[in-house]
Every structure is written in structure tokens, then in C-alpha cells.
Steps between C-alpha positions, in 0.01 A plus 500: 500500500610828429410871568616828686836438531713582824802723396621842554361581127165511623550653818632750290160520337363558862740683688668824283882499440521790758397291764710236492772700419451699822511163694847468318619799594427461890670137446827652332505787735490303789751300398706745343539227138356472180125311437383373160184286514485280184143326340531086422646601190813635610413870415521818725103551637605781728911649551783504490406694865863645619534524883881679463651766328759257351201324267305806461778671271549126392129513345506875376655327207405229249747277510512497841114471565529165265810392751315527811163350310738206371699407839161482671354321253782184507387552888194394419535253226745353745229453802170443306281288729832437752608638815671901486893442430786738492666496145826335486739800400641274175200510392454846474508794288648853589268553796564170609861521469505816635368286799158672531247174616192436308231212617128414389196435686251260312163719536289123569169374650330145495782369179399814328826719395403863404797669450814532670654801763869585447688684750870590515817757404660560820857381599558279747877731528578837395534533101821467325613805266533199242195386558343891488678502184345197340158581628535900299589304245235252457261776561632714242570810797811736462836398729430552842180595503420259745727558764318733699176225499728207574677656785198566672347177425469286822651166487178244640598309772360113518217560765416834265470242208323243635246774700470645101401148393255460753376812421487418137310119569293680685371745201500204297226320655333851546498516103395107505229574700375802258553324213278194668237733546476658197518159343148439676396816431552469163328151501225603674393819278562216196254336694245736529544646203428159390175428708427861401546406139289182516203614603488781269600251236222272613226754560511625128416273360244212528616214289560141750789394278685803458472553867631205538775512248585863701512366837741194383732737331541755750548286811812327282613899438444614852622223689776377318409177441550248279155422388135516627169302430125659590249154532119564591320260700218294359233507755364240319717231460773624749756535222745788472517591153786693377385804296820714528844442516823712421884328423360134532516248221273285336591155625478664866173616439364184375642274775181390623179632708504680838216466744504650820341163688830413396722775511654574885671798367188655315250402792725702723519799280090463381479545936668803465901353618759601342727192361858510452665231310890513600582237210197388268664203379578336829199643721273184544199746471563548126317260263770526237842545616607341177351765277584794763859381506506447075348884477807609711216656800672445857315732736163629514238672702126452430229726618119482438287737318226567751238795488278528810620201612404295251768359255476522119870335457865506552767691403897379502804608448818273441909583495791360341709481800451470861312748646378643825199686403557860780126584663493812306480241170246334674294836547562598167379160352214499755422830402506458111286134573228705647460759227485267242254277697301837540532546117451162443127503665412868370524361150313180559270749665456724206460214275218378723371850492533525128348203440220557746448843287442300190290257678289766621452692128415138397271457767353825432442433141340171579265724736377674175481229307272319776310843540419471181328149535263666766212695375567858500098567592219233545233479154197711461232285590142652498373229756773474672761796703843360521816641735845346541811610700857278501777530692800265479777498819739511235534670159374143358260281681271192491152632505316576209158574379325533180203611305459227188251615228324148366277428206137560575541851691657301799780613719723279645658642866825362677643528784860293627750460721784304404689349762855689596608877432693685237648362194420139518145613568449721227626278252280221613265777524504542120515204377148403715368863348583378130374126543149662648449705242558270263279235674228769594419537091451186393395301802125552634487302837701652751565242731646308128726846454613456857548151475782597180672753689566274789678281273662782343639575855613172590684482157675815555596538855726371786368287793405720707359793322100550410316741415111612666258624231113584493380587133158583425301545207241829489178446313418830235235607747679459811285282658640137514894434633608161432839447657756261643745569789816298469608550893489875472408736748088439512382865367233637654121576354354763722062509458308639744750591768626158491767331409538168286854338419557357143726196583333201251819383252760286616887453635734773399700466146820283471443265769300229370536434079171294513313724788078570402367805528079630540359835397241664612217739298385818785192692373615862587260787596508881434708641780721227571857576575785246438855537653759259331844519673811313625614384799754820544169643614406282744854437621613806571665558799546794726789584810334212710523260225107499470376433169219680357265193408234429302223700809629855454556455120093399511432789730736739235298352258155591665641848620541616130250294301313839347759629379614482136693183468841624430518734832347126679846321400715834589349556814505105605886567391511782743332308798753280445802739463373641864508176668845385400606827595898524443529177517688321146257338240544177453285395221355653172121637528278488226134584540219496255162645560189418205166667649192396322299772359107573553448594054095485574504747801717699204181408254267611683690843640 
């Protein structure tokens, strides 16, 4: 794994060259010598610092800036990654002959070398004037214009060195420590940056796979890892299916299925653990070692992709080394798991709500199409007044009435419930609308027409599904009603002030293939009022979970029997409406009202 590396070139990027070469300058003042701090490569990050006068006029030239920079840097070529050691004087070039002392100080932390700390040109005896000489000369100065510097120059005495040293270890691991934490730093903005990055990445854009295909890419980027695999769980069948993947091969990918039943390592993470894998190819928890150990993968962490607690899959990471994943990578992979398990479900989500969208415009359209099957307004009838009101629950329902005009100057009048709500209702709904119709023209007995549809039913319907239906047949005159009530809702004839239920047919429709059915002829009178209407009438139920029955629909009825018949279905709809209160329908209403007209009172008049 690789990232923000620890050397002095990016504390540099932190820290500005005037700082550290401040701290230099306290270090060679203190200690009265010359400080150069070098980077891994062997160049000058900060100095030559001089902490005499001797190397100050040494540096105001050239040649003899690139003599100090070159003595100190053999000093540290010489202990990179050892202990400090005074140069050998053989060794040496005019400083060193001169027998001014150079050593290095290996700036390390943890194994990690970021640079190295040189530290040196002071005698350990006074200078020679051969030795002056060959140092003006090396440094390209005029004859004896050293003197002065070199005879005030301070030989350092052992304890002076050694205390320097010291002094110098100790800034060492000072700059060690800085460059540690900037390391971190460094990692840690990557980090954020990254999460940071992610979910903006992830939030613009609502495509699964390229979500996916994001997340996989990023964590290998961020982290530093050798490769990275996204699986979703299959709530289903348990299975883990592998939908992204970044730096993994083909025969890898293919090695075989992963469930979680039997899976340690992605039960634990699908819990919400986080699973390290020191070495894939020997940890018994891995189901193939062979194929980790053939795609080079050696460590691993695995964490789950859980949103609100509930876990849509798993994401992992693998290296090609050993590795030691830090709790900060842990965060960060945490942290990148849960946005794209947040992402994950807001997609799914706005599929669902898509879909649900087109659902409802299709359910919406079916509404108008089913509309459409209803009669917009009941027939002019001289003998007979006609209202209707319907109300489905939903946009489509199962009840349905209708108003068939049949040879003769009879009218043929529906009313059914089909068993169930919505879609499947209205589609059974239809087809029994169609097949009546059909039957109604060119079959004369009723209980013969109902004895057809019930087969019709049977042929096209589940177990379990049936369908209630009374149909009726109106003579011109409106004085004879022959009808036949399949198990529908008995309407009610009012005469008189009284009440009588039409309930002579048979079982409801789809049941029985082979059921009989009776009909019935009622001689009607002038004044009679007939209520058709479906159990969402009778069932409806208020805040005490009371229904409304089949005695206040009668007393509705009676209450608002003089009045045309249209405002008798609306205001029976109304009664209703005030009983159930707030309370949620449950069930389509459909009512029909036919009142039978006095035409000799209208004679005579």
C-alpha cells in the first residue's frame, strides 16, 4: 500500500522553509557548527545553516557553499539508517582535513527514514595555517582571509561534542515526530476528501451500476489497495452476488458462489463486524485460499454495507502484501460502506418510486377506461325514474352496474360485486360486464342467462374468486320485474312504508360450474321505490368498527323515498358518508334507485 509519504519533502509542503530554517539556526547557534538537513534523496531541504564565522565567509561563495553542502552530504550518505559517526579524517575533503568533524543523524520513526540531519565544522584543535590555507582555497576566498574567523573559532571539546549530538538526536526525532504527523494529516484530509468525494460522486447520479463501479474504484484510489469487490446480498436465496469489482480478474471472479449461511467472514461483516484477513490464503475462514493465493491477494478487511441497520451487502478490500489495516482505514472504509449502502437503497428507492409512478398513471388510465364501462346517467324511462351513484375505494374497483336496452322496449338493470379490490377486480369486472351483455341480447330466461355467466366465471377465474350479481329485466310499462339474484346483496322494494327484500336466484358466480338458479316475476305498482346496491353499503364501518347494515340503509331509504330518485341514491350516499365518519372505506358503493311512476294520475291531471 502506498500513499502520503513520510519525508522532509512534504513537511516542506506543510511547514514553510522559514520555519525550519529558524529551528536550524537555534541548533547551529547553540552549538556554534554548521547544520544542513538533507530529504531521502540526498539533496539540501533546508541549509547549509552556519553557526561560526569561519563557514559563514566559507558559504558567501559558490564554491565554497557546494564544499560545505558536499562534506555534509558524504556525512550523510555515510550514516543513512545507522548510528551518528565521526568521519574518519582520510576520508575527508578540505574541511575534513582541515579537521573540522561532520556526523549525521538519520531523521527515523517506525522503519520510516525521512531525511537525514547533518551537523559538523568545528575542530576538535586549533586550525593549522596549512589547513586555513587549503580550506581558502577550496572555497575559492583570497589568502588569509580566514584568519581572523579561524582564530576565533573555538576548538569543541568531547563532552561539547557529544552534548551537540544529543542536542542534534534530539531535533531529529522532533522533525520525526512532525513529519509523522503530517504524514496522518495528509492521509487523513486524502481521506476525507475521499469520503467527501464519494458521496458527491454517488449522490449525482442515480444509476445502481455506475454507483457501484464508483464506489469500487475509489476505495482502490483512496486506500491504496490492491483491489476491491462490491457483492449485494440476495435476500432471497442468501447469495452474495458480485456486481462490482475493480483490479480483480476473471478466473477470481468466477471461482465459485458465496453465501453468507456459509460465509464466517461475510456473516460477521452482514452483522455489522469488521473482518480482517491477515493472510487470505492461509486464514481457514476463506473458502478459496487457492484462488486468493493464485490472484496474488494476502490481506484483507471486509465490512458490510448496512443502511438503518439492515444490510444490502458487503464491501472488501484486498492488498498485495501484508498489511495492518490503521483504525483510521477502518473509519474511512466504514465510512465510504455506509454512503454507498445509503446510495445503494435511495436508488432502489427511486426505482420503486418510479415504478410506483407508472403504476399509478396505469392505474389511473385503467380508472377511465372502467369509468367508461359505467353509465354516465341512467335511461329516460317514462314509467320508470332511475338514479345511480358509484364510488370505488380505489381508482378501479369491482362493482358495477348497468342499464341494458333489450328488444321489445325492455331494459335490462345490473348490479355486481366482484369479489376482491382494484385491478384484479376490475378486470374480472369487465369481462362479467361484456359476457352479460352479450348474454342479455340473445337469451330470454334469466335464470338460463345467469346460468351461462356462472360458467363463464368458473372458466375464467382462480379458486377462490366469485363474483355476486342481481340482473333484472324491466317490462316497457314498468310494471312487471323479473329477476334473479346470484348471492348479491337482496335489494330492497319499498311499497307502502314497507320493506320487501329481493333475494330469489341462487349461489354467487364462480363457485359451482353446474349450480341452478330461479327467477322471480314482481308485479310493480305506481310509487314503488327500488334501491339496488352492494354490500360497501351495508358494510360500512365507522370509528367503533360498527357497520352500517342493511336497517339504517332501509330507514335511508324510507327517509328520502319522495324525493326524485337521483337525490334518493346521493343522499343514502351521504347517510352513509356520516356514519363512517373519518373512518377509511373499505369497499366500493354502488347504489341504484328505479321509482315507478303513477302515468294515469299524469292522464288524468
Amino acid at each position: 500500500m502506498t500513499g502520503p509519504q513520510f519525508c522532509i519533502k512534504h513537511l516542506r509542503d506543510t511547514l514553510s522553509d522559514t520555519s525550519l530554517r529558524h529551528a536550524l539556526d537555534v541548533l547551529a547557534d547553540a552549538s556554534s557548527a554548521s547544520v544542513v538537513l538533507f530529504d531521502t534523496d540526498g539533496q539540501v531541504a533546508v541549509g547549509p545553516v552556519a553557526g561560526n564565522d569561519l563557514i559563514r565567509r566559507v558559504l558567501s561563495t559558490p564554491q565554497g557553499r557546494e564544499l560545505v553542502i558536499s562534506t555534509h552530504r558524504q556525512a550523510a550518505n555515510r550514516v543513512a539508517g545507522k548510528s551518528p559517526v565521526v568521519m574518519p579524517v582520510e576520508n575527508a575533503g578540505a574541511l575534513i582535513a582541515a579537521d573540522l568533524d561532520q556526523f549525521g543523524i538519520p531523521i527515523c520513526r517506525d522503519g520510516q527514514c525521512a531525511g537525514t540531519l547533518t551537523l559538523g565544522d568545528r575542530p576538535q584543535a586549533p586550525l593549522s595555517q596549512e589547513a586555513i590555507s587549503r580550506i581558502e582555497s577550496a572555497a575559492g576566498l583570497a589568502p588569509g582571509e580566514l584568519r581572523e574567523a579561524a582564530a576565533e573559532l573555538k576548538p569543541w571539546s568531547p563532552a561539547e561534542a557529544s552534548a551537540a549530538r544529543n542536542m542534534a538526536s534530539l531535533f531529529t526525532e522532533l522533525l520525526a515526530e512532525l513529519c509523522l504527523q503530517e504524514t496522518n494529516l495528509s492521509r487523513r484530509i486524502e481521506e476525507l476528501t475521499a469520503v467527501y468525494n464519494i458521496a458527491s460522486l454517488l449522490s449525482g447520479t442515480m444509476d445502481l451500476q455506475e454507483i457501484l463501479n464508483r464506489t469500487a474504484r475509489m476505495v482502490c484510489e483512496v486506500m491504496h489497495v490492491k483491489a476491491c469487490s462490491i457483492r449485494l446480498l440476495d435476500e432471497t436465496s442468501g447469495t452474495l452476488v458480485i456486481r462490482a469489482v475493480h483490479n480483480l480478474s476473471e478466473e477470481y471472479l468466477n471461482k465459485g458462489a458465496v453465501t453468507v449461511e456459509e460465509n464466517p467472514i461475510d456473516r460477521a461483516a452482514i452483522r455489522g463486524e469488521n473482518v480482517y484477513i491477515a493472510d487470505a490464503p492461509t486464514d481457514p475462514r476463506t473458502r478459496y485460499p487457492q484462488e486468493a493465493r493464485t490472484e496474488g491477494i494476502v490481506s484483507g478487511m471486509v465490512v458490510g454495507l448496512i443502511y438503518r441497520g439492515k444490510a444490502v451487502g458487503v464491501l472488501r478490500v484486498y492488498t498485495g502484501e501484508p498489511h495492518v489495516f490503521t483504525p483510521f482505514e477502518e473509519a474511512l472504509l466504514q465510512a465510504v460502506a455506509s454512503q454507498a449502502a445509503a446510495a445503494i437503497v435511495n436508488v432502489r428507492l427511486m426505482a420503486e418510486t418510479l415504478e410506483a409512478e407508472r403504476y399509478s398513471r396505469q392505474i389511473a388510465y385503467a380508472g377511465e377506461v372502467q369509468r367508461r364501462m359505467i353509465p354516465s346517467q341512467p335511461p329516460a324511462c317514462s314509467q320508470v325514474e332511475i338514479g345511480a351513484v358509484y364510488r370505488p375505494t380505489y381508482n378501479v374497483g369491482g362493482d358495477f352496474y348497468d342499464f341494458i336496452p333489450l328488444p321489445n322496449g325492455n331494459l335490462g338493470v345490473a348490479v355486481s360485486d366482484v369479489s376482491g379490490k382494484g385491478v384484479p377486480a376490475s378486470l374480472i369486472m369487465a369481462s362479467l360486464r361484456s359476457a352479460l351483455r352479450v348474454y342479455a341480447k340473445f337469451t330470454y330466461d334469466i335464470d338460463h342467462i345467469m346460468s351461462r355467466l356462472n360458467k363463464h366465471v368458473c372458466s375464467e377465474t382462480k379458486i377462490g374468486e366469485f363474483t355476486t350479481l342481481f340482473y333484472s329485466v324491466l317490462s316497457p310499462d314498468g310494471r312487471r320485474l323479473t329477476y334473479c339474484n346470484a348471492g348479491h346483496e337482496p335489494p330492497m322494494l319499498l311499497r307502502n312504508g314497507k320493506i320487501q327484500p329481493l333475494g330469489t336466484g341462487g349461489m354467487v358466480l364462480g363457485v359451482e360450474e353446474n349450480a341452478k338458479f330461479d327467477r322471480e316475476l314482481i308485479a310493480l305498482q305506481p310509487g314503488d321505490v327500488l334501491l339496488l346496491y352492494t354490500d360497501g353499503a351495508v358494510e360500512a364501518l365507522n370509528f367503533s368498527d360498527e357497520q352500517y347494515g342493511r336497517p339504517r340503509l332501509g330507514e335511508s331509504l324510507i327517509r328520502y323515498a319522495d324525493q326524485p330518485a337521483q337525490l334518493v341514491a346521493q343522499n343514502i350516499l351521504w347517510d352513509i358518508r356520516r356514519f363512517r365518519g373519518l373512518a377509511d372505506r373499505i369497499d366500493d358503493v354502488t347504489l341504484v334507485v328505479l321509482k315507478i311512476k303513477d302515468t294515469k294520475a299524469k292522464s288524468s291531471a
